[in-house]
Residue, then its C-alpha position, 0 to 999 in steps of 0.5 A: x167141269x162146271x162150264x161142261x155142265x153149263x153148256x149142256x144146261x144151255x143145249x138142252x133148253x135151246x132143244x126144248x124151247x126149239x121144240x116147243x116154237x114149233x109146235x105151238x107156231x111160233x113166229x108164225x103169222x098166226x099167232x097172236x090174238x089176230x089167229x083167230x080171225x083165219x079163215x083157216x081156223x074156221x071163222x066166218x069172215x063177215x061180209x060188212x055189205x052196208x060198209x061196202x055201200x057206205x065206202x063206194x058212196x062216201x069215196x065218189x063224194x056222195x052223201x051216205x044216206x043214216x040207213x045205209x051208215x047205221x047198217x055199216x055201223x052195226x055189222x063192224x060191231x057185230x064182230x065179236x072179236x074186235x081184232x078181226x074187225x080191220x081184216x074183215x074191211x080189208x077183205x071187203x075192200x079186196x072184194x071191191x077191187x076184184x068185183x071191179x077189176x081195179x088195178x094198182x093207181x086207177x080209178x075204183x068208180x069214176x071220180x075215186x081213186x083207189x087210195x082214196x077208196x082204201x083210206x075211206x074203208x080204213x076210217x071206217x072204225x073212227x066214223x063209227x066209233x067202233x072199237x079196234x086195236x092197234x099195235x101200239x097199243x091205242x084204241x086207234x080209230x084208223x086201221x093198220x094196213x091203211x099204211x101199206x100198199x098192198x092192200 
């Protein structure tokens, strides 16, 4: 008897929970403090364009003038949330490689290559001691996806 109510106990809240996983998106690539930085929900990706200027200057070798640096510098810490920070430079890094119709291994502009360019833009939160989270929990000055090759 006591087994029979155990398991309709167990069947009951696996219903509930199932229930509650999906309405509240569960295991979904938009949960987490990271959700709020969708497009989709409604937020404004930044476009970072002293950070597009200081990545295609430092990745060709060229010095960065403090102008240039300081504007990268105050638009990465003008993104209030500091979760959204490494997405808005993927996107921007993204819009570099579309704008110069960059395909995977070839040079973004002469003399840079595309990781090259990639791993500049992923240390740019290091190069302006702004903060960033990191899924170890560290306030890592590299972002994540610097790893991958996608991006």
């Amino acid at each position: 008897m006591w087994m029979k109510t155990v398991f309709w106990g167990l069947l009951v809240f696996m219903l509930v929970a199932t229930t509650m996983a999906v309405e509240y998106g569960a295991r979904s690539h938009n949960s987490g403090p990271w959700s709020w930085c969708d497009p989709a929900t409604g937020y404004k990706v930044s476009a970072l364009t002293g950070c597009r200027a200081m990545v295609k200057l430092q990745c060709v070798g060229s010095q960065v003038p403090e102008a240039v640096l300081r504007d990268c510098c105050q638009q990465l810490a003008d993104i209030n949330n500091e979760w959204c920070r490494c997405g808005d430079l993927s996107s921007m890094l993204r819009s570099v490689y579309q704008e110069l119709g960059v395909r995977e291994g070839k040079e973004v502009l002469p003399g840079c290559r595309k990781e090259v360019m990639k791993l500049t833009a992923a240390s740019v939160p290091e190069v302006c001691k702004v903060p960033i989270p990191n899924p170890s929990g560290d306030r890592a000055g590299v972002c994540y996806w610097a790893a991958y090759p996608d991006v």
